[in-house]
N, C-alpha and C positions, 0 to 999 in steps of 0.2 A: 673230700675226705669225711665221710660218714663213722668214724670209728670215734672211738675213744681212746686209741690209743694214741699217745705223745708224738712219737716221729716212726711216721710211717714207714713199712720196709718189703722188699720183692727179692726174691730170687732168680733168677735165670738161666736155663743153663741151653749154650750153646754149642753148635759142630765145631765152630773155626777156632782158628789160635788164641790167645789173646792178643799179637799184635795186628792180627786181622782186625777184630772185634773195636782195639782201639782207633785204628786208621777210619773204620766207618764212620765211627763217634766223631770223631776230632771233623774230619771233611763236613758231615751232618750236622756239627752245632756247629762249630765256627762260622756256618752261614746265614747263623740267625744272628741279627742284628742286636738284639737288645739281651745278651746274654753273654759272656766270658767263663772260659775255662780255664782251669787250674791244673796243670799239670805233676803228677809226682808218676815215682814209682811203678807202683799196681793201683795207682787211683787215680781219677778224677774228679775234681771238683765244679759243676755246672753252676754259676749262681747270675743271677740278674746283673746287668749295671747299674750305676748308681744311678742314671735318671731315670730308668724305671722301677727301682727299689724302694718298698718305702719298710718299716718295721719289721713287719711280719713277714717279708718276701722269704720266701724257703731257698733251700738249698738242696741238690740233690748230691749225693757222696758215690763212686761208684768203684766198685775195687771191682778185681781179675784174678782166678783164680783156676790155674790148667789143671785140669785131671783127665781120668783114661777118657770119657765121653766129650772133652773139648776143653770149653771155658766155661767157668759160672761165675756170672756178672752178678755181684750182690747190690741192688741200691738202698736207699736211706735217704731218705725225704728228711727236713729238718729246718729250722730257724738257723739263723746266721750264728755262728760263735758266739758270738757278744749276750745275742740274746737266750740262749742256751746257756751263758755261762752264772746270769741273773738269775734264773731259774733256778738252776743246779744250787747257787748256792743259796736259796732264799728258803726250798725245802731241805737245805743240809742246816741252817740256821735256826727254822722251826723244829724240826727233829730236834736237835740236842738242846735247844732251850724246852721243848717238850718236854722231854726227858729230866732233867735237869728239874724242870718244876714239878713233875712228877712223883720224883723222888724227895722231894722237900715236899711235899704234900703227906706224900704215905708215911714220912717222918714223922709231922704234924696231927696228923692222922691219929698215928701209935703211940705221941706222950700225951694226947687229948688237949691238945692246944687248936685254935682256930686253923682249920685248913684253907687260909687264902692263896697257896702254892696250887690248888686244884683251879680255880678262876685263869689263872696265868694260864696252866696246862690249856685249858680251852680256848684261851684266848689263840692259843699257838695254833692248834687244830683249827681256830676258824682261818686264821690266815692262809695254813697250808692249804685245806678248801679253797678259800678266794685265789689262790697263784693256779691253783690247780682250773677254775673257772676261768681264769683270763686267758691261761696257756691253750684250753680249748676255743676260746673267741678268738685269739691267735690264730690258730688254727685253719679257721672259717674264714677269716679273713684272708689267709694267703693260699683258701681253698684252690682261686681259680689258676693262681700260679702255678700250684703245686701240680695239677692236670694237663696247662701248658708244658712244663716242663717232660712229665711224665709222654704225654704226646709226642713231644722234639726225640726222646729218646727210642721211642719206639718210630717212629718216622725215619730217624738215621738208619736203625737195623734195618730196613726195608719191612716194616711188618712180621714182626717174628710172630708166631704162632701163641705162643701161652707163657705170661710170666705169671709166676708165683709170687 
C-alpha cells in the first residue's frame, strides 16, 4: 500500500448472487492454511491466525450488497479492532485536549496574560502527527499481508476482471 490513506478500500461489482459470491469465498479461503473466517450476515471477516499474526497484521471486511447488476462486494483492508480502537481514541483524545487548550489559550490571549495553553495546543498537534507517523509504519509493515490477502481474495473469485 503506497497511499496514504488509513484503511484501504475497493469496490466490486459482480454478475452472481451474493450467495454465489459467498460460497466461492468461503471454499477459496477456508483453504488457506494460515488464515480464518468470520462469518455474519452480509459480511465477512478474513484475518490471519494467531501464529501468523503479529501487530500490525490487517484485516480484510467484506460485505454483500444485491442490486439489479448482481452483487457488489465492498472490501476494507484495516488493523485488527484492538488496534484501530487505540488509534481512534488517541486522535479523538488529542482533538479535544487540542481544543480545549486552544480555547484557554485565545482566552489568555484576550485578557493578555501569558499564553502557556498555545504550547499544550501544539504539544497535542505533535502527537496527533506522531500516531498519524506510526499508523503509516503500521501500515508498511502489514504492507505484504495486506496484498496476500488481497491476492487469496481475488484467487477465490477465479480472477475477476477489474476491482475498484
Amino acid at each position: 500500500m503506497t497511499s496514504v490513506r488509513v484503511r484501504p478500500r475497493f469496490r466490486h461489482q459482480l454478475a452472481e448472487s451474493e450467495e454465489t459470491i459467498r460460497e466461492k469465498l468461503l471454499i477459496g479461503l477456508e483453504s488457506k492454511p494460515s488464515i480464518h473466517i468470520v462469518k455474519a450476515r452480509q459480511y465477512l471477516i478474513v484475518e490471519y491466525n494467531d501464529d501468523v499474526r503479529h501487530y500490525w497484521s490487517p484485516q480484510l471486511q467484506l460485505s454483500f450488497e444485491e442490486n439489479e447488476e448482481g452483487t457488489l462486494v465492498r472490501g476494507l483492508y484495516g488493523p485488527h479492532p484492538n488496534v484501530w480502537a487505540i488509534f481512534f481514541y488517541g486522535y479523538a483524545a488529542m482533538g479535544v485536549l487540542g481544543m480545549f487548550f486552544l480555547i484557554i489559550g485565545l482566552s489568555q490571549y484576550l485578557v493578555d496574560q501569558r499564553s502557556w495553553a498555545f504550547l499544550a495546543f501544539g504539544g497535542c498537534a505533535i502527537v496527533a502527527v506522531l500516531l498519524y507517523v506510526i499508523a503509516q509504519f503500521g501500515q508498511k509493515v502489514g504492507a505484504e499481508q495486506t496484498f496476500e490477502l488481497h491476492h487469496m481474495y481475488v484467487e477465490s473469485l477465479g480472477h475477476p476482471e477489474q476491482v475498484r
